[in-house]
N, C-alpha and C positions, 0 to 999 in steps of 0.2 A: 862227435867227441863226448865222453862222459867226462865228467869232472864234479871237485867238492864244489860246495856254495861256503864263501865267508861269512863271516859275521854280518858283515851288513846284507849282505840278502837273504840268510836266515830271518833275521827282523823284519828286511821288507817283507818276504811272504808270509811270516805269522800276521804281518798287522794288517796288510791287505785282502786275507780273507775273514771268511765267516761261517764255514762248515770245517770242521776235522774229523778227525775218527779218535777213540779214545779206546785203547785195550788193556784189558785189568784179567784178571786173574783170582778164583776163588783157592787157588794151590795144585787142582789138579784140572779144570778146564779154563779155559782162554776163551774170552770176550767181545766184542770188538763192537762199537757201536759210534753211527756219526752225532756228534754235537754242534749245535751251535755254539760259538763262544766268540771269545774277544782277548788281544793281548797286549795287553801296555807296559810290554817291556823289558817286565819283572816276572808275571805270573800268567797264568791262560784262564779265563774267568769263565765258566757257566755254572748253567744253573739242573736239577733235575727232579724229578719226586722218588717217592719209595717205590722201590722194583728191585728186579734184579744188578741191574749195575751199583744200585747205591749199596744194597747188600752187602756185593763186590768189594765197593770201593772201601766199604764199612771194615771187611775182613783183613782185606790184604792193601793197605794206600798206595805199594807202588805201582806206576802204570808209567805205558806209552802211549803217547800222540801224537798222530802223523797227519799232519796237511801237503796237500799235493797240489801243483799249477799244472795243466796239461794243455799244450796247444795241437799235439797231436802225437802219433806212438814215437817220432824219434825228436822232438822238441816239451820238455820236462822237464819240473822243478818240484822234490820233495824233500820236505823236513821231518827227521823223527826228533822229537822230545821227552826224552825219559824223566821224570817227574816222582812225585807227591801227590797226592792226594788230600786237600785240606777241607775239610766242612766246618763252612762258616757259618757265624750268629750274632744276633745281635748288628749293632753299627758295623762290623764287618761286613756282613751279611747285606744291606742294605746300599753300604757303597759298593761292593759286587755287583750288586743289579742294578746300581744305575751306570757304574762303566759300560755293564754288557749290554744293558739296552740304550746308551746314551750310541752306543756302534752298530748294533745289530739289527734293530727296529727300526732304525731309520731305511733298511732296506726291504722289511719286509713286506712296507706296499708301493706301489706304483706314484709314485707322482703325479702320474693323470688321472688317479682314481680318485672316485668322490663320495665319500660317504654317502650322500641324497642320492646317488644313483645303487644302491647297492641297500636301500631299507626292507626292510622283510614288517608286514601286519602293520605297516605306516610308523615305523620304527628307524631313523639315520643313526641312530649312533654305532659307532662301531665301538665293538665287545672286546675290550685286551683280556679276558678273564684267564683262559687258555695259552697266552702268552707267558703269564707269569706260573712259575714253577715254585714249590716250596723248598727247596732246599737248593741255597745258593753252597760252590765248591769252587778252589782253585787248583790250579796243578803247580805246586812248587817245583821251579825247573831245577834240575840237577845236571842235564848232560842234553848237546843239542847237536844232532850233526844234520847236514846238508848235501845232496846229489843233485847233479841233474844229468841231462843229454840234451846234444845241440847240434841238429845239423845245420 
């Protein structure tokens, strides 16, 4: 059976994941690249540095953003998100990164990993340095739809 997703499981699956894909547009080629992010509700939070995407996002702000659940090819749930594009600064900017990483980072290591086991040159601390991106951004939602398939 294919069918729409409502409102409330659009939300569920934004807030239950943590990878999307995000396509943008210079005017004449199309983009598409996964992010991590986080979404509370209102906006989809990540973060990125200077590349091509931000160029992107820089030239043209509208974009789409599709997260997908997949249990298998005929059990499926995707959302597109047509959006905005916001680059943030300052105390914006700041509470961006701590929503995204107050969700994100808690997953990105193992629970049973331990720093002391993982020291490199008799070194435990573990390095966020690469974690953090200079240029936090959100996606202003504008229009949200939802499919899925269910056998």
């Amino acid at each position: 059976m294919l069918g729409e997703l409502n409102n409330t499981q659009i939300s569920n699956i934004l807030s239950s994941q943590a990878l999307g894909r995000l396509a943008c547009t210079d005017g004449e080629h199309p983009y598409i690249v996964p992010v991590t992010y986080t979404y509370d509700g209102n906006y989809i939070y990540s973060q990125t540095n200077e590349g091509t995407k931000l160029k992107m996002l820089r030239r043209n702000p509208n974009v789409c953003f599709e997260v997908d659940v997949m249990m298998d090819m005929r059990n499926w749930q995707s959302v597109l998100v047509y959006g905005q594009f916001e680059e943030l600064a300052n105390e914006e900017a700041e509470e961006a990164r701590k929503i995204l990483f107050d969700k994100v980072y808690s997953l990105a290591t193992s629970s049973t990993v331990h720093a002391y086991e993982h020291g490199v040159n008799g070194k435990t601390a573990v390095d966020d340095s690469t974690r953090v991106k200079h240029v936090m951004y959100r996606i202003k939602i504008k229009k949200v739809t939802g499919r899925f398939e269910k056998q």
